[in-house]
Each structure stands twice: as structure tokens, then as C-alpha cells.
N, C-alpha and C positions, 0 to 999 in steps of 0.2 A: 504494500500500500504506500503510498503517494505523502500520504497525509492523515494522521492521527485523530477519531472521534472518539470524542469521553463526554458521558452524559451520568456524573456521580451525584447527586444528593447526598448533603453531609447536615446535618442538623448540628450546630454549636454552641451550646451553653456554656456560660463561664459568667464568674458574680467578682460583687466587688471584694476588695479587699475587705479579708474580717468578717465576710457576711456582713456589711455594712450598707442600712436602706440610703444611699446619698441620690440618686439620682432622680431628682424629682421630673413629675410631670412637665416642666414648662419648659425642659430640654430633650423628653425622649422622640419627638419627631424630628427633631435637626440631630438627633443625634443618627437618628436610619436614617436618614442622607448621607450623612455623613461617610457611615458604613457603606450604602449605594454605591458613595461615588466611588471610596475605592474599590469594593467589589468590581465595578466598573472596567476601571486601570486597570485590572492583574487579570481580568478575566476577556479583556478587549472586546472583539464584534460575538465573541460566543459568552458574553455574559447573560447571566439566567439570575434574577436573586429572587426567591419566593417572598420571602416574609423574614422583616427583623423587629423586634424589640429587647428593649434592654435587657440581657443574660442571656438570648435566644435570637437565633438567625437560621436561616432556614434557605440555603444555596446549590449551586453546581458549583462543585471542586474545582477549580482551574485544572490541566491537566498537565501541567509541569508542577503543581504545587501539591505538596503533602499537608494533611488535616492540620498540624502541629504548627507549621508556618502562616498558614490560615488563619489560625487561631492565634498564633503570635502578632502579627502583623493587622489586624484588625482590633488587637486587646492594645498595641502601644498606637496605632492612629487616630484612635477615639479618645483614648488616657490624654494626650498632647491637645486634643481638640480641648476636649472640657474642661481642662484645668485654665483655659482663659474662659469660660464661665463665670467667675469672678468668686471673690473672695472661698465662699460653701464650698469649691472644687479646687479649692489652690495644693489640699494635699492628697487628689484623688488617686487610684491605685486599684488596676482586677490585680487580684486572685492571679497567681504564675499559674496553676492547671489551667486546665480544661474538660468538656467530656465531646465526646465527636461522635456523632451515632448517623449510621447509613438508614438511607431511607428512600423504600423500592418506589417506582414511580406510584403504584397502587398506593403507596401509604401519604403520599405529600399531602394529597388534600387535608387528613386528619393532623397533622403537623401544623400546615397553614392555620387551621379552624383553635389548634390548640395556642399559637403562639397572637393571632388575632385576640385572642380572649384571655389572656396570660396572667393580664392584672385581677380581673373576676377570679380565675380560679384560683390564684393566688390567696387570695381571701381567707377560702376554703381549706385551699391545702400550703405550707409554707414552701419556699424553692428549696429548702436541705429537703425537705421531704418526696418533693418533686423528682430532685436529682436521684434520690436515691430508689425511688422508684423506677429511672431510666435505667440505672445504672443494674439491678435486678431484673427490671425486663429483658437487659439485652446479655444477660448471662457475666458482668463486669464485676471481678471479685475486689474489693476496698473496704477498707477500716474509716469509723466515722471520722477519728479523729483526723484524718489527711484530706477531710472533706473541709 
């Protein structure tokens, strides 16, 4: 072949540092632009981004890049962003993990509907709980404590 097609769905979660609530509402819509745009960059004319809000993205993997750079590089381009936010974010900070979870094209829709809705069920259920429910679904063995 000529020329290389990848069509990966990665779902990305990753929080702030400390488990800490900093990110309030009146920055999480610039802040998925933010994420967009460089999605964008890294993923050029075969960019796809389903759905982002804060701790959760919902994409197509570029297909030179590994989950881990992903998640690297989209947790320090938003960190740099927000901390000109003003004062609230001047000592903002994710979480060095991450959790990376594949997601068959059958499943995106319920991904999208979960991460559109993220703050409501938040409510309900808290994001350690959440994570660790992914982390279980998808057979990932971890101790809380490195959560």
C-alpha cells in the first residue's frame, strides 16, 4: 500500500491534579476548543474529534501518535492555556496518568451521549468512581491509591 488508513477511537480521561474541582464552568467551552484546535494540528485533513469535556475526550488517534503522547500533549497545551485564566488557575496542574480506553465504532455513540452528559452524571456518581468503573470494565488491574 501507497499510503497508510487508521480509523482508532481512543477515549481519554485524565483529572486535575489532587483530584482537585478547579475548572469551572465559565472556561470548559474554550477550553474544547482549545483541545479542537490542536487535535486539529496533529491530526491535519484526517482529523475526527467526537466529543471533549473536561477529564474526557473522545477522538481518532492520529496514526503516527501513541495514546500516551496524546494524552501528554493535550494535558500540557491546555495546562499552558488556563493558567492565563487569571489568578484561580495560576497554579493549575493534570494528574501525570492517564486512562486510554479503545472504543469500537459500535460503541462511540454511547461514549459521545456519556461525555455530552458528564456533569449530570457526575452528580450521581463521583469521577474516582467513574474511573474506576472504566478501569474494571475494561479488565485494567490498579490500586486506589495511584489513582
Amino acid at each position: 500500500m501507497s499510503q497508510s488508513f487508521v480509523q482508532i477511537y481512543v477515549h481519554i480521561v485524565f483529572h486535575t491534579k489532587d483530584n482537585l474541582k478547579l475548572i469551572k464552568e465559565d472556561i470548559e467551552n474554550e477550553l474544547s476548543l482549545i483541545w479542537a484546535e490542536f487535535l486539529r494540528t496533529i491530526n491535519q485533513s484526517r482529523y475526527k474529534l467526537e466529543n471533549l469535556r473536561p477529564y474526557s475526550l473522545l477522538c481518532t488517534l492520529p496514526k503516527t501518535m501513541a495514546p500516551a503522547d496524546l494524552a501528554e500533549e493535550v494535558k500540557k497545551s491546555s495546562s499552558k492555556w488556563i493558567k492565563t485564566k487569571g489568578v484561580h488557575y495560576s497554579n493549575f496542574y493534570w494528574q501525570d496518568g492517564y486512562g486510554g480506553f479503545s472504543v469500537s465504532n459500535s460503541g462511540v455513540d454511547a461514549v459521545r451521549r456519556y461525555i455530552l452528559n458528564q456533569r449530570k452524571h457526575h452528580e450521581k456518581v463521583s469521577f474516582m468512581e467513574e474511573y474506576k468503573n472504566l478501569l474494571e470494565a475494561y479488565g485494567i488491574p490498579h490500586e486506589d491509591r495511584y489513582l
